[in-house]
TORGURO-735698 format. One record per atom (N, C-alpha, C, CB): x, y, z. Coordinates in steps of 0.05 Angstrom, whole numbers, plus 5000, padded with zeros to 4 digits. Atoms other than C-alpha are relative to their C-alpha. Glycine has a CB too. Example, Ala and Ser with C-alpha at 12.3 -4.5 7.8 and 13.67 -1.06 7.14 Angstrom:
<recs>
501849765000524649105156501850245000498050015025498449764999527349795143498550225014500950094971
</recs>
This chain:
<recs>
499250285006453445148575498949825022503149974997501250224984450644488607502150025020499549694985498450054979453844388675501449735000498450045024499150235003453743688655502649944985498149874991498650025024457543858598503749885004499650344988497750224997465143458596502650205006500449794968498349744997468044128594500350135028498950224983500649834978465144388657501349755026495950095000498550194973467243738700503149985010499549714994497850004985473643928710500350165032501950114981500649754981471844468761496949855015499350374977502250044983464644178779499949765017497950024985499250234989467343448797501250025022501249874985498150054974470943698852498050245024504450134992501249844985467444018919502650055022497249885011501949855011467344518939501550044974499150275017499949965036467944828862502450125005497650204979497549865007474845168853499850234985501849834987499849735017476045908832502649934976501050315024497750025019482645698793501549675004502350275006499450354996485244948764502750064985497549724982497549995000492644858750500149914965501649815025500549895027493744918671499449734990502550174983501250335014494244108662496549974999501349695027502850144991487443968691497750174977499150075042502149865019484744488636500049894974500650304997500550205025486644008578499049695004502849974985501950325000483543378565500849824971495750084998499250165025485342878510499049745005503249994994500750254986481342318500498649944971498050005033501450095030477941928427501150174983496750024997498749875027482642328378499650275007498649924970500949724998479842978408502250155028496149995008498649824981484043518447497950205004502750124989501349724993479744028492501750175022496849945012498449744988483044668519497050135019501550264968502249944986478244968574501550245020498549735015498749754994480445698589497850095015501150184975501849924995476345978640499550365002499749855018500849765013472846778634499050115026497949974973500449834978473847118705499050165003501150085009502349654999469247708724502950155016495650005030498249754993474148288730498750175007501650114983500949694992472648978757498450104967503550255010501249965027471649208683497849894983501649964988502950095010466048708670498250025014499549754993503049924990461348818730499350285010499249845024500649805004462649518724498350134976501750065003501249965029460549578658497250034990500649814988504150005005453349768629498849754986498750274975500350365023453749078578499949835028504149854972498250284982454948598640497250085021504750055019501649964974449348458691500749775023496749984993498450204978453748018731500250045029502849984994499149974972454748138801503150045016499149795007496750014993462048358832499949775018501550315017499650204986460647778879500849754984497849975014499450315011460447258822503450004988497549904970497950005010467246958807500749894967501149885020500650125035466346598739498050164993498949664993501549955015462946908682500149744982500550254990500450185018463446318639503649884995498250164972497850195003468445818604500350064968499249675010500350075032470845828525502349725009501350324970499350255003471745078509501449984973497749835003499350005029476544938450500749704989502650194996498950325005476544178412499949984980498949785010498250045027480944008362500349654992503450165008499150385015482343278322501849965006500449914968497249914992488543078346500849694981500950045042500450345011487542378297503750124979495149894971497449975015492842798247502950025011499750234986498149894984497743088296500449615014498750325026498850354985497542238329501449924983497849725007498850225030498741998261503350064986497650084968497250005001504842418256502049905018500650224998498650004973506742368324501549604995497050095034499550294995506441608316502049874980497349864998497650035026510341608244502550065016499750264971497649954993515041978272502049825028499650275003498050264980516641498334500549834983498549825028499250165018516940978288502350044980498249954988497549985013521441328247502349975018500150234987498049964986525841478304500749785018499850215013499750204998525340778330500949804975498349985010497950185023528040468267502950084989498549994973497049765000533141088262502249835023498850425018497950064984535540848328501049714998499250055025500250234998535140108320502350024971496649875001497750065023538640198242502650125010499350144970497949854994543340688271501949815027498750325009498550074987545440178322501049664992498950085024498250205014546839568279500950084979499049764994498949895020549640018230503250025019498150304987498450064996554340118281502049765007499550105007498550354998555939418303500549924980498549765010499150085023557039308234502550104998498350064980497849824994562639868236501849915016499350225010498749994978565339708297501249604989497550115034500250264998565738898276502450124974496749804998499250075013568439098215503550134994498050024986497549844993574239658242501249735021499250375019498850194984575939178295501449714985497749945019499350195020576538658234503249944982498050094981496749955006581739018203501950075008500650114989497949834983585139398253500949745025498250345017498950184968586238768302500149744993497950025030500050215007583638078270502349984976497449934994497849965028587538208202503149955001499850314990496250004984594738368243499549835015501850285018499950274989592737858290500149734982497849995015499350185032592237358223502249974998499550114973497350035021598937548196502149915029501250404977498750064972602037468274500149665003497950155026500750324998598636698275501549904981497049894996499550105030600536638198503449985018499150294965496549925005608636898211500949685026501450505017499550264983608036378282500249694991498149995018499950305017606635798237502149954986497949964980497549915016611836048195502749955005500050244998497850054983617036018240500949745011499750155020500350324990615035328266500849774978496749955009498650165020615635068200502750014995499050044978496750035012622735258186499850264987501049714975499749865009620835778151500750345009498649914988500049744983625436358180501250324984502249925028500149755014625136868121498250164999500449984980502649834997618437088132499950215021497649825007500249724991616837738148497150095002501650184981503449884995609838118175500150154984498850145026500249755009608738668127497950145016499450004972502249874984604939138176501750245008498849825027499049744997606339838169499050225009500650064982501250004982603540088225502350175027498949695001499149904984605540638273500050025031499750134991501650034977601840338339501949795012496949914995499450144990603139808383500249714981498650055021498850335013602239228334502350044986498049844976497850015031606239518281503349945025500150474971497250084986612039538344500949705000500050085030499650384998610738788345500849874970496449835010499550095029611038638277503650124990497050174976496749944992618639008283501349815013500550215017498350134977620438638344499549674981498250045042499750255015618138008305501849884967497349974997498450025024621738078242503049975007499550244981497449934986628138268285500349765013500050265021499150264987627437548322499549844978498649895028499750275024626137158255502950064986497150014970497949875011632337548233502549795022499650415004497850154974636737298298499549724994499350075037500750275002633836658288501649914981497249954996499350165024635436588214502449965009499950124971497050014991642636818239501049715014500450245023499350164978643436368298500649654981497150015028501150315016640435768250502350054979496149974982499450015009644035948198504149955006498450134991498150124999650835918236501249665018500950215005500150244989649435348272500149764973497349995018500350205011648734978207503550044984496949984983497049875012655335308178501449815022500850435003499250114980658335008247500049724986498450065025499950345008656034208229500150024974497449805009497950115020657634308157502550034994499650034982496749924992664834598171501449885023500350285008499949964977665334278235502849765004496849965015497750045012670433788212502650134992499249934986498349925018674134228171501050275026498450084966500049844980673634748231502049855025496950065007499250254973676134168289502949974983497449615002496349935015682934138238501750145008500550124977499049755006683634778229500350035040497450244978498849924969683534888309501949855010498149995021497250134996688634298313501650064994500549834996497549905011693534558270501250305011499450014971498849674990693035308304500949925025497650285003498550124968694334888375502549874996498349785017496850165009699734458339501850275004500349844960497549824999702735098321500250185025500050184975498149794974702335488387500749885012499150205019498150294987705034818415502050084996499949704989497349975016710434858376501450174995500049954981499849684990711435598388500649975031497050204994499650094966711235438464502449855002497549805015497650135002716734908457502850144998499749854979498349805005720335348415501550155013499250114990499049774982720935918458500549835026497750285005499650124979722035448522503449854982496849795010497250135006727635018480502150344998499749764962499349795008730435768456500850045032498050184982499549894983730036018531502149775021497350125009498350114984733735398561502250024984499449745009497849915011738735448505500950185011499950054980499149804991739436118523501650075019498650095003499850114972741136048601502549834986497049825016497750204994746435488578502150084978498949664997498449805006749235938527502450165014498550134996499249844977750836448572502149935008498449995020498250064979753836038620502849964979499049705021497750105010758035658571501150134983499949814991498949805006760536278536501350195011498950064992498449894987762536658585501849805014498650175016498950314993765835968613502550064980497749674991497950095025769635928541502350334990497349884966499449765014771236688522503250015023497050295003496450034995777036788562501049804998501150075025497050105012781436198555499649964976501449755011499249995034779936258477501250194996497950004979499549805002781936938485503550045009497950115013497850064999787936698525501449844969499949855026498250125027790436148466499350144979499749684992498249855006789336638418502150164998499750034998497149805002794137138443502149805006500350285025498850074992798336698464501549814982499149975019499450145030798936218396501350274981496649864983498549955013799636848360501950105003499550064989497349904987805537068406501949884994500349995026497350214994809136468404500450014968499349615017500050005027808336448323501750324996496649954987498049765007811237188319502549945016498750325008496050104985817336958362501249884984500549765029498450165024818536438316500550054974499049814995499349875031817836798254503650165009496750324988497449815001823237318284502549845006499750245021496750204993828736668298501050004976499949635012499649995032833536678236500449734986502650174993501050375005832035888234497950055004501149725018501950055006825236008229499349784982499450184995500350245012824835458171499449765015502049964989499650204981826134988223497349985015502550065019502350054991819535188254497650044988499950105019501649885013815735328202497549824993501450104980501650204985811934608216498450165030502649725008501649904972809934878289498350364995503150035033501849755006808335608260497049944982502050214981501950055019803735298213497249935021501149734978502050064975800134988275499350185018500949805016501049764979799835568317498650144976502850235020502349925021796435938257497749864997500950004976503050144996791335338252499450055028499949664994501350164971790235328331498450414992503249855044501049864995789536128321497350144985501850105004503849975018783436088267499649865012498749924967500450054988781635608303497850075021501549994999500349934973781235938368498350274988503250055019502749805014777936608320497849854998500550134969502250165001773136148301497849905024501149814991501549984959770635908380499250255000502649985034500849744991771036668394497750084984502350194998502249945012765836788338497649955006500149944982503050104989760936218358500450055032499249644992500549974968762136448426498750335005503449965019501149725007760237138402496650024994501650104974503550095012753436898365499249855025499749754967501650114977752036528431499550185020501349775011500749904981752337088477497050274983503150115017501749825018748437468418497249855000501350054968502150174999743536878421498249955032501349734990500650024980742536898491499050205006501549935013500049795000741337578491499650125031498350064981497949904975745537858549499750325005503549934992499249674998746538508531496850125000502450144968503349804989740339068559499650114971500550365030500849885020735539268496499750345010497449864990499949784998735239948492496950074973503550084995503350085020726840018466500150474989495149805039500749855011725940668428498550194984500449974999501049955017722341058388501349994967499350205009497650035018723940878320498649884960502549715020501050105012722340838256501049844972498750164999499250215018721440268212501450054971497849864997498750115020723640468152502350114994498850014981496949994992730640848176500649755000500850135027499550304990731240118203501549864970496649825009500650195010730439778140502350164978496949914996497849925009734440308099502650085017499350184988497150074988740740288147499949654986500150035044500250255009739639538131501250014979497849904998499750045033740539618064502050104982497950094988497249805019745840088056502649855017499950495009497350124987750839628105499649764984500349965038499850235026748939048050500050154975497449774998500849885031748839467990503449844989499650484998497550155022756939257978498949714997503749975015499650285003755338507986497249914979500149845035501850135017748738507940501450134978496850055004498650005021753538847893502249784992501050215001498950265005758838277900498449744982500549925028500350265009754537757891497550094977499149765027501649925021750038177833496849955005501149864976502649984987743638177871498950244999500149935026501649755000738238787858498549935026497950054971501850034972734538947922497850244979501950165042502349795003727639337913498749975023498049974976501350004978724339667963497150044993501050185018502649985012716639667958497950085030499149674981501349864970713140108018498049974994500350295011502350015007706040008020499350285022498649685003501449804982705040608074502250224999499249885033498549795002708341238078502549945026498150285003498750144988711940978149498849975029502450084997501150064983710840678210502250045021498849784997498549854984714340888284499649665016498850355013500150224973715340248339500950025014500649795003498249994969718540218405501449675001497250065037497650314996724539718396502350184998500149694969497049925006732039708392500249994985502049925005500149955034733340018333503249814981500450474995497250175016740739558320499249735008503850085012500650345003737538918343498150014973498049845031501150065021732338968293501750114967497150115005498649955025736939158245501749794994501650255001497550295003742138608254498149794996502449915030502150265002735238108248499250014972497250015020500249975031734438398185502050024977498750194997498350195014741138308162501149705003501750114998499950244992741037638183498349854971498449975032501150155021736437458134499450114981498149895004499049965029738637838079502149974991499850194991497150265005744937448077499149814990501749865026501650345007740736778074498650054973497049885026501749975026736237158017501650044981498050214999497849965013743037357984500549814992501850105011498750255009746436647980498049864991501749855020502850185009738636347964499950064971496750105017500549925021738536847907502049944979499450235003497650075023741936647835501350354988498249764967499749665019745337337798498150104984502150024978502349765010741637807769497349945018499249984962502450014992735837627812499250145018499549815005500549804977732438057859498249975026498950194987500950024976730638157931497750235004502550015019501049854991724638487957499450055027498850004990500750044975723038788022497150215000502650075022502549835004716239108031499749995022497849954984500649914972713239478095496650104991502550295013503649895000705439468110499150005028497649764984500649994968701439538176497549924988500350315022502950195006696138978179499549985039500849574977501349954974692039038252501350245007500349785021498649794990695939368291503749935011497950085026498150235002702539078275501750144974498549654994498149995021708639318231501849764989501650195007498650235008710138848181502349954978498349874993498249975031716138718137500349794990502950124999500550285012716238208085502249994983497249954985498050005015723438008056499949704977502450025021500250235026722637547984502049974991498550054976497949865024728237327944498449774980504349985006500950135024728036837882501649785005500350154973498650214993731036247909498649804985500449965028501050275007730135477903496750005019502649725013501350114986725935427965501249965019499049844993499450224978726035098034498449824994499750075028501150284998725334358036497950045026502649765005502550094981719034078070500749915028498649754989498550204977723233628113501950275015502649694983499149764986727434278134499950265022500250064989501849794987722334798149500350055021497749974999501049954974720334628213503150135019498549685012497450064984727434648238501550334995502249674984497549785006731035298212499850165022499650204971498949784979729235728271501449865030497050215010498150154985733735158311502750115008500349794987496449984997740735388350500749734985501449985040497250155021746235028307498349944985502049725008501050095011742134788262500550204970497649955015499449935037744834958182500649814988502350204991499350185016744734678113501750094985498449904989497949835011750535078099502449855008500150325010498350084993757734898106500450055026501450034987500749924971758034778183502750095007498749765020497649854990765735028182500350314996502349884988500549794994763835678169497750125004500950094990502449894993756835718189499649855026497849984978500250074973754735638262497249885003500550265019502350044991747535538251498050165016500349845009501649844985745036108297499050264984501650065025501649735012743136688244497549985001500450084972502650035002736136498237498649975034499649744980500850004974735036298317501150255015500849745013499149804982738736968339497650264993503550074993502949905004733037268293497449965017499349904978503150144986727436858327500350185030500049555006499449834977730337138392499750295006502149975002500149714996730337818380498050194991501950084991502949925001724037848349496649885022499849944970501150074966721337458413499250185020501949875015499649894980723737928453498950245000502249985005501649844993719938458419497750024993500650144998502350064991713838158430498249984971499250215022499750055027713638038356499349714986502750074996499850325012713337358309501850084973496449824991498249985021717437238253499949704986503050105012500650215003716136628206500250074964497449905017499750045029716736348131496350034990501849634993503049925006710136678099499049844976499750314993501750205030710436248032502649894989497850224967497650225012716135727996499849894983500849825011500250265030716935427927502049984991498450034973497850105025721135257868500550404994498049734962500649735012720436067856501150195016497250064995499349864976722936337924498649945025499750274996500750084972721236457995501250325013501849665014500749734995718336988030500350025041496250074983499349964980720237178107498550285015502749994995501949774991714737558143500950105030496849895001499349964966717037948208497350175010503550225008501949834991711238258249501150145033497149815001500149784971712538808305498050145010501550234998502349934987707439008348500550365003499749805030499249754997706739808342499850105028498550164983500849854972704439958411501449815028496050015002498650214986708739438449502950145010500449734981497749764986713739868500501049715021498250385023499050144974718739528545502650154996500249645002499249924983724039808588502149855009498450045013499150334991730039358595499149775004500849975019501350205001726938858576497649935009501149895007502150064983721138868614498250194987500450055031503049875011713339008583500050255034496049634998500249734982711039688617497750114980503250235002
</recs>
């Protein structure tokens, strides 16, 4: 081969000439053509040989040159970048398309309905709700936001309840202060009564106690003279002085009963022994005056801590009053329920009524519209007292042309100790 040849200048271009060229420098690529240039060492085996007149000194025997078109192998080569440059280029606004359009729904969309529900709210409108059902962080928001349009409606909604009731509300709280006014009074007029009771009963009880005995002494002396006739003017008067003088001793009796003097004795006890003892020490007198009682339990029974003969004598107190209220044949009820935490008994009869003008007044010492020579006026205020005292209320629950109903409430869990909460 020519030395000149394009093949041979890889090796002859350089001095001195080189026994061996590093594998790059043996290819060549250049006008569409690839040449490979493998070179053909003299081994032992070729200048031994009888074919070979080479020399063991020479190091080359020759070169095989190999050149190939490389125009097809470019043309793929070059397709194929192109392909893989439009691969990458589609493949990466294919993603930005993706990514624009996940981010679209997953974040602009619930961000939407978030702006939407804020407008929502601003307008007035606080029934709106996000629908976003969603186990992530928005969907927590879209919770927490439904839960403050919720409080909101609330808040709004009683705020407006407030200024359209707010009148009718501002009454209503005057009339519940009138009446614990008037409850305060009450029990203040009741407790100075009380105190001046006292005094002036124990004051009165002995020398009434004296001129009775002592009227009806002088009256049995005179009966036993055998001219009694003669005094039978002055016996007549010692008999009036000694009803009379029974009479004092009674309201001097209901006053120390009104004052309440004597130590309660608080118990365990239950209400509706109470109410049947009650009923069986009036059973002759609702037969007298042809009165049916019915009892009507709404609970199987209830237990309180009171004196079991004060609240008994409070409850014949005012089944006397429901007695003489009621006409014959008519009937009395007493019913027992537990409303809070509170035993209540409710005594009805079938009366006229209490007057309007009256009402306020019946739980008044002296105060009756009964004949005041044998009524003292204190049954109803010796009630008020003794259901005072156990920490109780007691009051007219309803009144007409039809009857009138007498609600007592006892507190179940209300303990005292001579008198004294504990």
């Amino acid at each position: 081969m020519d030395i000149e040849h394009p093949a041979c200048n890889s090796c002859h271009s350089l001095k001195p000439i080189p026994t061996m060229l590093p594998v790059k420098d043996l290819i060549n690529k250049s006008n569409g053509t690839l040449t490979l240039v493998n070179p053909i060492i003299n081994e032992e085996q070729c200048y031994n040989s009888g074919c070979h007149a080479h020399k063991s000194t020479d190091k080359l025997l020759g070169i095989i040159s190999v050149q190939m078109s490389t125009e097809t192998v470019d043309s793929i080569i070059k397709k194929s970048t192109n392909i893989f440059l439009f691969g990458v280029v589609a493949t990466f606004f294919l993603l930005m398309i993706v990514s624009v359009i996940a981010i679209n729904l997953s974040i602009k969309k619930p961000l939407q309905k978030f702006f939407t529900g804020i407008k929502e709210i601003a307008k007035g409108n606080l029934d709106y709700k996000i629908q976003l059902n969603r186990n992530d962080e928005l969907g927590l928001m879209a919770k927490e936001f439904n839960l403050m349009s919720e409080k909101l409606k609330s808040a709004y909604d009683e705020i407006k309840d407030w200024n359209e009731n707010l009148n009718k509300k501002v009454e209503q709280k005057n009339q519940e202060l009138k009446n614990i006014y008037e409850q305060i009074v009450q029990v203040e007029k009741l407790a100075s009564l009380g105190k001046l009771s006292a005094t002036v009963a124990h004051e009165l009880n002995n020398p009434l106690e004296g001129i009775l005995t002592y009227s009806k002494l002088v009256a049995k002396k005179l009966e036993k003279l055998e001219d009694k006739e003669k005094y039978e003017d002055i016996i007549k008067i010692l008999q009036l002085i000694s009803d009379e003088s029974s009479r004092c001793g009674k309201i001097v009796k209901d006053l120390l009963q009104f004052s309440h003097q004597d130590e309660l004795q608080f118990v365990h006890s239950s209400v509706k022994d109470i109410i049947n003892r009650a009923v069986k020490l009036m059973s002759h007198h609702f037969q007298i005056n042809n009165v049916k009682i019915k009892l009507d339990f709404h609970i199987e029974d209830l237990f309180v801590e009171c004196d079991a003969q004060r609240i008994e004598q409070a409850l014949i107190a005012i089944l006397v009053n429901a007695v003489e209220a009621t006409p014959e044949g008519g009937t009395i009820i007493i019913s027992l329920a537990k409303e809070m935490e509170n035993a209540v008994i409710r005594i009805s009869d079938e009366g006229k009524g209490i007057q309007p003008e009256v009402l306020p007044h019946i739980f008044e010492p002296f105060y009756t519209t009964k004949d005041k020579v044998k009524d003292t006026g204190l049954g109803l205020a010796v009630v008020y007292g003794i259901v005072q005292q156990h920490g109780g209320k007691v009051f007219v629950e309803q009144t007409s042309i039809k009857g009138t109903t007498f609600k007592i409430s006892l507190p179940i869990n209300h303990i005292k100790q001579n008198g004294k909460e504990t």
